[in-house]
N, C-alpha and C positions, 0 to 999 in steps of 0.2 A: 584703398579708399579712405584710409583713418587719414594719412598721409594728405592727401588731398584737403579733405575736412581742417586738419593744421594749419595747414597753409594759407588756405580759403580763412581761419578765424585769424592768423600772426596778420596777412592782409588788410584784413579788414580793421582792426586793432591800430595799425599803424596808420593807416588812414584817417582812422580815428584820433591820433594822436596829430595829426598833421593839422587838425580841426582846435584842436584842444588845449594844444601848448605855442606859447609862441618862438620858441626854439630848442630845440633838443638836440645838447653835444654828444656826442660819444667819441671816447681816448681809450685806447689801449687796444682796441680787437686785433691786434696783431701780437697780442700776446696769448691769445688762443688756436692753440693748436689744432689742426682741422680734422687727425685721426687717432685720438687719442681719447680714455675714458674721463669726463672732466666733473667737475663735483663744482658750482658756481655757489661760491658764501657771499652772501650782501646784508648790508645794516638793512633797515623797514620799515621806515619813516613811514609809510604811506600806502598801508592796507594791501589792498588787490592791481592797487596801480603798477606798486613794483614787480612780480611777477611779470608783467603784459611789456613792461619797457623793458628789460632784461629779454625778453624773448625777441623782441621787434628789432632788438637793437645787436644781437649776434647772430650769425650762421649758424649755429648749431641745432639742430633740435633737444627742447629739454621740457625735462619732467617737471612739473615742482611740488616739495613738499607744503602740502597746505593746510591748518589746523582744521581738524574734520570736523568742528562746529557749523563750519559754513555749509557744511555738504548736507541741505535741507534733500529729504528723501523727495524721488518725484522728478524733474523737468531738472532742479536746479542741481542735483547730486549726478545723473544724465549729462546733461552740459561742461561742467568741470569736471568730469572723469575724462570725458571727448576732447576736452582744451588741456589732456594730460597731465594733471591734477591728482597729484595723491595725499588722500588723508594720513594727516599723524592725530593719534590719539595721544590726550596730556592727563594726568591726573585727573586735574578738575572736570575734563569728563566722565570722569567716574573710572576709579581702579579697574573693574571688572572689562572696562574697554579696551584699555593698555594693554591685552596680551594683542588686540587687533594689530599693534604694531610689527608683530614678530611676520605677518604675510606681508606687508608695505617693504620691510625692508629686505625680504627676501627675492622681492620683485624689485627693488631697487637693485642689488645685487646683478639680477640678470639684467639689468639695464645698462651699467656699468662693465658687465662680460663682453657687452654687444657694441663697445667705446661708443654710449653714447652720453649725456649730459644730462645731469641735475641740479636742480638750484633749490638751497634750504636758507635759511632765515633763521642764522644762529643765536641771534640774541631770544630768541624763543616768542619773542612777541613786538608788535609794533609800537612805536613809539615817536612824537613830532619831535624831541628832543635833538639837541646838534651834535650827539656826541655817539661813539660807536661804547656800547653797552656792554657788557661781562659775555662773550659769547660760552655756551653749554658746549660741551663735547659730543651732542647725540650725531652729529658730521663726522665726527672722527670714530663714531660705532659703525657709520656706514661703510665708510672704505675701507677698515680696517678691517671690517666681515666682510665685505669683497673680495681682500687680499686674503683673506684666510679659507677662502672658499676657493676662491682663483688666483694662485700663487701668483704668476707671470703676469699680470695685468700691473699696465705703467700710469696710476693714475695721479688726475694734478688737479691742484686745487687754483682755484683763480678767484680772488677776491675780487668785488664788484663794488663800487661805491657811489652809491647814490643821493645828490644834494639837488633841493629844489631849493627854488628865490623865495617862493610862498607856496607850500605841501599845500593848501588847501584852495587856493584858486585856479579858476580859469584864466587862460593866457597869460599864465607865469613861465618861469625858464628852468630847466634841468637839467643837469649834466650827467653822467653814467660814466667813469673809469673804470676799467678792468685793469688789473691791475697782472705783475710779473707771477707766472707759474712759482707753483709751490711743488715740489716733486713729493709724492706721499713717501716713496721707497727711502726717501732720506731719511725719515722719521719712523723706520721698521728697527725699533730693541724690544729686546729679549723684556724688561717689563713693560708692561702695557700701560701702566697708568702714566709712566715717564713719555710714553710714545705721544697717546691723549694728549698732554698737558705741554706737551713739547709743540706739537703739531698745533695745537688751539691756541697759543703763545703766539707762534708764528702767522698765523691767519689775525690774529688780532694784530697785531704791530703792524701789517701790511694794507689792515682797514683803515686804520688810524692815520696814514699816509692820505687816502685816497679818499677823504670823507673828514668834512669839516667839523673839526672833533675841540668841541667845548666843553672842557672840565666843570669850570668854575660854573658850580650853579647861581652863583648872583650876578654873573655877566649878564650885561643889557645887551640883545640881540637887535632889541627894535630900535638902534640907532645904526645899526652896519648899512650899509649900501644892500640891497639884495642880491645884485649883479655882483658881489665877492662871493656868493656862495658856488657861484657855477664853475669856479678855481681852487679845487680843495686843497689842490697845492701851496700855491701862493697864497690862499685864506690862512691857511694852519703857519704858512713863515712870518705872515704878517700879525697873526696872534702873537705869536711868543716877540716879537717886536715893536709893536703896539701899534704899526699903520696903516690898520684896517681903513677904509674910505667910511666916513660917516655922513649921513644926512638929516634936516632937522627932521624934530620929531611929529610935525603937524606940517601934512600938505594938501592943500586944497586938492578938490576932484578935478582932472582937465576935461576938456570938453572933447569929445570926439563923438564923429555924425553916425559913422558906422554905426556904433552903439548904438547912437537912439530908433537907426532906423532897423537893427536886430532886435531889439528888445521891441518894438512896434509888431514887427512881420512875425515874429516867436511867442504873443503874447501868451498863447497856451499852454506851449510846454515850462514856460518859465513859473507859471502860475502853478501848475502840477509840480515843476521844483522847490517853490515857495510852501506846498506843503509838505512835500517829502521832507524839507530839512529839517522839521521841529522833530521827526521819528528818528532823529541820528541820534545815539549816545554818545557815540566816538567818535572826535572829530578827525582822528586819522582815518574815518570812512570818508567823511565830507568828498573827498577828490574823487573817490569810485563811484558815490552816488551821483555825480554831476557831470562824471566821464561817462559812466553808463547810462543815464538820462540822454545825454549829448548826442550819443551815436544811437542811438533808436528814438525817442521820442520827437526828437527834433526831427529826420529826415523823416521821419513819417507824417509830422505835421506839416512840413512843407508839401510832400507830393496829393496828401490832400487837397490842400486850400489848390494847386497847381493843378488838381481830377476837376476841382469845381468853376475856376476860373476859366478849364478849357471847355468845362461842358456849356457856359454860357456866351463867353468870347471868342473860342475858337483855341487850335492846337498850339496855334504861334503863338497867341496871348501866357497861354500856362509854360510853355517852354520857357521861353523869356523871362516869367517869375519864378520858375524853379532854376534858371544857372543862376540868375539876379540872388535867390535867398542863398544859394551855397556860396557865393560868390560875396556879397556882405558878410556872412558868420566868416569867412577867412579875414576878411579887411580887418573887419573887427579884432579879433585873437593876436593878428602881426599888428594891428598900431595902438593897441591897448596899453595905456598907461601903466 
């Protein structure tokens, strides 16, 4: 049944992403192996997004580790426990929480017994920045207390690299690399902190590949082309050679009809999104709040206005405005400037 319920939210997620982005590459899933226990490290540019495109975007079913802040009690702690979401406690939420970690991870443990898949978010926290950040070794607690519990377990790590054109709009472009297995058993010595620091080395040198990774903090970002970010490859050769594609830095708004006739037909839930944005503090929420607006607020204002137009025009009328509205928010999202 849970199985089902998974499937029924990755679906629908993806669906949603097909509304939401106006293209989404993914490289590398043939570097995942299809029975084997896999541990997924990715950078975090972008909140609750990155989870949902990691899962929509591989075969495997996976867990993810997610900062138990979010996990509000009620409906919304219910729902991301069922979308297989597990809490990590940090300091900052208070010492006395952190021993909750020791049940997560021993439940992580049996998940990795049972070769299935987890995905953590080792820089520890999100960030819009272009660059892959100091990753923490709590990934390398986990497998390495799996190994130590389950000797024979072959597990691998696969780095995930995640670059968008623009983290925070709609109808921008993303790309997702998975990147070459990492064999955990290579990195089993006798000390542990060499193993750690050995293994987290290696996970970062291979992020660093796969994800557009800008040191220099007084690099101007806002004259790159956006469309270089979706090639972390050839971004990061053309960094260190300096022939990034640039554009100016003032460009008028183009006109597109789509637009004006979604922003017309949507005028409510856009309205309700114009006030939810003043409550974001965090702009790496901005994309989850207007992916999650997206896919519920929007289809439910359409099959509305689409209950009302048929209760007075008739069933064909409302038909024809409800493909017509899903049918412009696509135009829209693919010929968006």
């Amino acid at each position: 049944m849970k199985s089902m319920w998974y499937l029924f939210l990755r679906t629908y997620a993806q669906l949603g992403f097909f509304f939401y982005y106006k293209k989404i590459m993914v490289r590398g899933t043939e570097n995942i192996p299809k029975d084997k226990p896999i541990m997924f490290v990715s950078n975090h540019p972008n909140a609750l997004i990155d989870p949902l495109l990691i899962a929509v975007t591989n075969h495997r079913t996976t867990y993810f580790f997610t900062r138990a802040a979010v996990f509000k009690p009620g409906l919304i702690e219910w729902f991301m426990r069922s979308a297989n979401m597990l809490p990590v406690y940090r300091i900052r939420d208070g010492l006395s929480t952190v021993k909750k970690n020791e049940a997560v991870f021993e439940f992580s443990f049996s998940l990795l017994k049972e070769k299935l898949a987890l995905l953590i978010f080792a820089e520890g926290s999100h960030s819009l920045d272009r660059k892959v950040r100091p990753l923490s070794k709590g990934f390398t607690r986990v497998v390495f207390g799996s190994l130590e519990k389950y000797p024979d377990l072959d597990i691998v790590i696969i780095p995930v690299g995640i670059n968008y054109t623009s983290p925070t709009e709609y109808g921008s472009k993303v790309s997702l690399t998975y990147a070459a297995p990492i064999w955990v058993n290579d990195f089993r010595f006798d000390d542990q902190n060499l193993q750690a620091s050995e293994l987290t080395k290696a996970t970062s040198d291979s992020l660093k590949k796969i994800v557009c990774h800008i040191e220099d903090p007084d690099f101007d970002t806002s004259l790159i082309d956006e469309n270089e970010y979706v090639d972390p490859v050839a971004f990061n050769r053309k960094l260190i050679s300096g022939d990034l594609k640039k554009v100016p830095r003032h460009q008028g708004k183009s006109f597109n009809i789509f637009g004006i006739l979604f922003k017309i037909n949507s005028f409510l839930p856009i309205l309700f999104w114009k006030k939810k944005e003043k409550e974001i503090d965090e702009a790496e929420f901005i994309a989850t709040y207007k992916y999650s607006i997206g896919i519920t607020a929007f289809p439910i204002t359409y099959l509305i206005q689409a209950f009302v137009l048929g209760y007075f025009f008739g069933n064909e009328i409302a038909w024809i405005y409800l493909i017509s509205s899903f049918l412009v928010a696509l135009l829209y999202v693919k010929t968006k400037k």
